[in-house]
C-alpha positions in Angstrom: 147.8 72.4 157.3 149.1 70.1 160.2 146.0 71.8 162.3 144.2 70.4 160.2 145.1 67.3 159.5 144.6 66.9 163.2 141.7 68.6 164.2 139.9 67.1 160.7 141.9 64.3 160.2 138.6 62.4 158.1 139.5 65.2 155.7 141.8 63.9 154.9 141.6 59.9 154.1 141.0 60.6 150.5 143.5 63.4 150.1 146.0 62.9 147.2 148.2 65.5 148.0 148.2 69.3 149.4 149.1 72.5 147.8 150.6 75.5 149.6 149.6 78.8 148.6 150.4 82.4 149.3 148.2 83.6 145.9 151.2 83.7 143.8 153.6 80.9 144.2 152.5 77.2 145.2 153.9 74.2 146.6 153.0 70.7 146.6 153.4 67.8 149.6 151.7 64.7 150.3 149.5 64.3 153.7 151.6 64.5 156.9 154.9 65.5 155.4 157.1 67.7 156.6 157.4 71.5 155.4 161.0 70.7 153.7 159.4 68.0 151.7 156.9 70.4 150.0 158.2 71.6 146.5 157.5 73.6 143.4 155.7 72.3 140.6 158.0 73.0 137.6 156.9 70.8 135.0 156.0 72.3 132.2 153.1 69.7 132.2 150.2 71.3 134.0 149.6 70.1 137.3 146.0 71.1 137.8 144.8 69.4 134.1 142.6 66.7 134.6 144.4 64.2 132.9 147.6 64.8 134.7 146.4 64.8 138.5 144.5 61.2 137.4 148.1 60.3 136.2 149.4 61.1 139.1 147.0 59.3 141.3 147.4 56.3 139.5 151.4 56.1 138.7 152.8 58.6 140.8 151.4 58.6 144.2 153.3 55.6 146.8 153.1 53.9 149.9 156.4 53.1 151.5 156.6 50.3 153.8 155.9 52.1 157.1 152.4 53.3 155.1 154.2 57.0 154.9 152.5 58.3 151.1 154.9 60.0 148.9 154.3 62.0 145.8 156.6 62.3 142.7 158.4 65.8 142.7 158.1 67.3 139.2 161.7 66.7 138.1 161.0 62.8 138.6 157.3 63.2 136.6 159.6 64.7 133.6 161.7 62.3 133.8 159.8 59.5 133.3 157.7 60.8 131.0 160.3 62.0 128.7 161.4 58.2 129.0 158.1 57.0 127.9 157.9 59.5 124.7 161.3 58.2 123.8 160.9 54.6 123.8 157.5 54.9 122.4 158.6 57.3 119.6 162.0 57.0 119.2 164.6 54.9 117.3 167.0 55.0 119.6 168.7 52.0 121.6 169.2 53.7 125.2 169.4 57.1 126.6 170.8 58.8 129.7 169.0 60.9 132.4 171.0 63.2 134.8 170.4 63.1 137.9 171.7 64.9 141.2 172.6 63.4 144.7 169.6 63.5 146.3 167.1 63.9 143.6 165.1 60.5 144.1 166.5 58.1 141.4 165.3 55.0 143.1 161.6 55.6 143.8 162.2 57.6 139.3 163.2 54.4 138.5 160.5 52.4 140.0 157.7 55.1 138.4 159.2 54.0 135.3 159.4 50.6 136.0 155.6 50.2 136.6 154.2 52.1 133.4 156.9 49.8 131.5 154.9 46.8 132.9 151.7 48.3 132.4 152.4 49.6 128.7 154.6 46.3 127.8 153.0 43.6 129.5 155.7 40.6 130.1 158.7 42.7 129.3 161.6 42.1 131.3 163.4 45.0 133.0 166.8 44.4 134.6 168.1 47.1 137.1 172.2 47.9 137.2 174.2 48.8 139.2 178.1 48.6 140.0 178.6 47.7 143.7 177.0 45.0 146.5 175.5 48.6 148.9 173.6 50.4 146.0 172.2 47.1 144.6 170.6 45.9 147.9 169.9 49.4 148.2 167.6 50.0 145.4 165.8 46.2 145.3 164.5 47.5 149.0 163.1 50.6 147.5 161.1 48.6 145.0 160.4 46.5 147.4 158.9 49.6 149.7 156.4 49.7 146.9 154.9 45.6 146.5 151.7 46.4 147.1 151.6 49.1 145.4 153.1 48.9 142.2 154.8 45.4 142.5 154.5 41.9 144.1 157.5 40.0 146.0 157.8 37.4 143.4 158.0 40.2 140.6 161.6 41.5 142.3 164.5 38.9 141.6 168.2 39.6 143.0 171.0 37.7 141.0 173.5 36.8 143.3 176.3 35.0 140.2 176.3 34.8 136.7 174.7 31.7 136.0 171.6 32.6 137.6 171.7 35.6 135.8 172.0 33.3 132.6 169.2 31.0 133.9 166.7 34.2 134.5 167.2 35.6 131.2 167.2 32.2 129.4 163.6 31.7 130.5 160.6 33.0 128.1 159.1 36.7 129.0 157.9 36.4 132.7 157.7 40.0 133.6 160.3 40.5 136.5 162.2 42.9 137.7 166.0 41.6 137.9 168.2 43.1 140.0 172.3 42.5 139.0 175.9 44.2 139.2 177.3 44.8 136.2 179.8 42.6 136.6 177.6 39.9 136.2 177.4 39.9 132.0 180.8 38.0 131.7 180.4 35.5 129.3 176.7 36.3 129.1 175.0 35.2 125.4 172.9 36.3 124.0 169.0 35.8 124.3 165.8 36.8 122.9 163.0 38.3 124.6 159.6 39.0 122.2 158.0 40.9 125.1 160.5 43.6 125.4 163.6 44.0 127.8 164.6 47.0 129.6 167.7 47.9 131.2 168.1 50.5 133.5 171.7 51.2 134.8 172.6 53.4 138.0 175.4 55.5 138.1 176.4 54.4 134.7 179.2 57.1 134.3 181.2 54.7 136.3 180.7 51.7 134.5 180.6 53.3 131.2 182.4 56.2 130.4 186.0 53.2 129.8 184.0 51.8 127.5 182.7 55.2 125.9 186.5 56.4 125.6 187.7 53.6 124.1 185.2 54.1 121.0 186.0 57.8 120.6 189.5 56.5 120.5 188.7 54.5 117.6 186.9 56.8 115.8 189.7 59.4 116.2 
């Protein structure tokens, strides 16, 4: 494949991804990666159906900001949509997704975040984390992607809580807010008619006092 791409690299311009193949078992990598970033195809979602590969094109294939395109490994395609059937169909207030070291939760949660904005137009979606690193961490992944799926003045970071009051006081605008939990002291409440999302990183941390302390009560 890397012969190729060099010998016929105009083969390639319009490529949306590449597919390994020995006849019985497949693998799938985007243009100029590297062998180890080729991967199954898992999904139970057929990747070859028309309707999924033109999904993928349009919500799961990314630019970073060194122009290096990345595809969605299946596990992250599930994922979000499994998210989307849930809030579209579901009664339920939250849900959690596992997720391994490793397994891409940045670049899942920006997928998510950009059929959010596409399917809920001005809906607010605020991104949580617990500590200063992982915060920075994952506003510079979404902001690999403004051009792409986002804009710079889409991406807010709150840096104390009355900003974060301020930004959530103000009507639906669409951004993506960026906080540490820690944040919501004294926070009241607020309306938001065109929807508000709330997507927390390594919420076992954060959580699971609060999660104890109601089983205690109901025991």
């Amino acid at each position: 494949m890397k012969s190729y791409q060099e010998k016929l690299p105009a083969l390639f311009l319009t490529n949306c991804f590449n597919v390994l193949s020995d006849g019985y078992f497949f693998l799938v990598g985007a243009t100029n990666a590297e062998i180890f970033h080729y991967t199954p195809w898992q999904s139970k979602t057929e990747l070859f159906f028309p309707t999924t590969i033109l999904d993928i094109i349009q919500n799961y294939l990314v630019f970073n900001s060194e122009k290096v395109k990345k595809i969605a490994r299946y596990h992250q395609y599930d994922c979000v949509q499994e998210t989307l059937r849930v809030i579209e169909n579901s009664s339920l207030k939250g849900g959690v997704n596992n997720h391994t070291t490793g397994s891409g939760k940045s670049d899942t949660m920006a997928f998510l975040a950009n059929q959010l904005r596409r399917k809920y137009p001005g809906c607010t979606i605020i991104v949580i984390t617990d500590r200063d690193e992982l915060d920075r961490q994952i506003y510079e992944r979404f902001r690999e992607y403004v051009g792409t799926f986002f804009t710079l003045d889409d991406l807010t970071v709150i840096d104390n809580i009355k900003e974060l009051k301020e930004q959530l006081a103000k009507p639906s605008h669409g951004k993506i807010i960026f906080t540490l939990i820690q944040k919501f002291q004294e926070l009241d409440k607020f309306d938001n008619p065109a929807g508000l999302f709330v997507l927390i990183d390594e919420a076992h941390r954060s959580q699971n006092l609060v999660a104890d302390a109601e089983q205690k009560k109901v025991s």
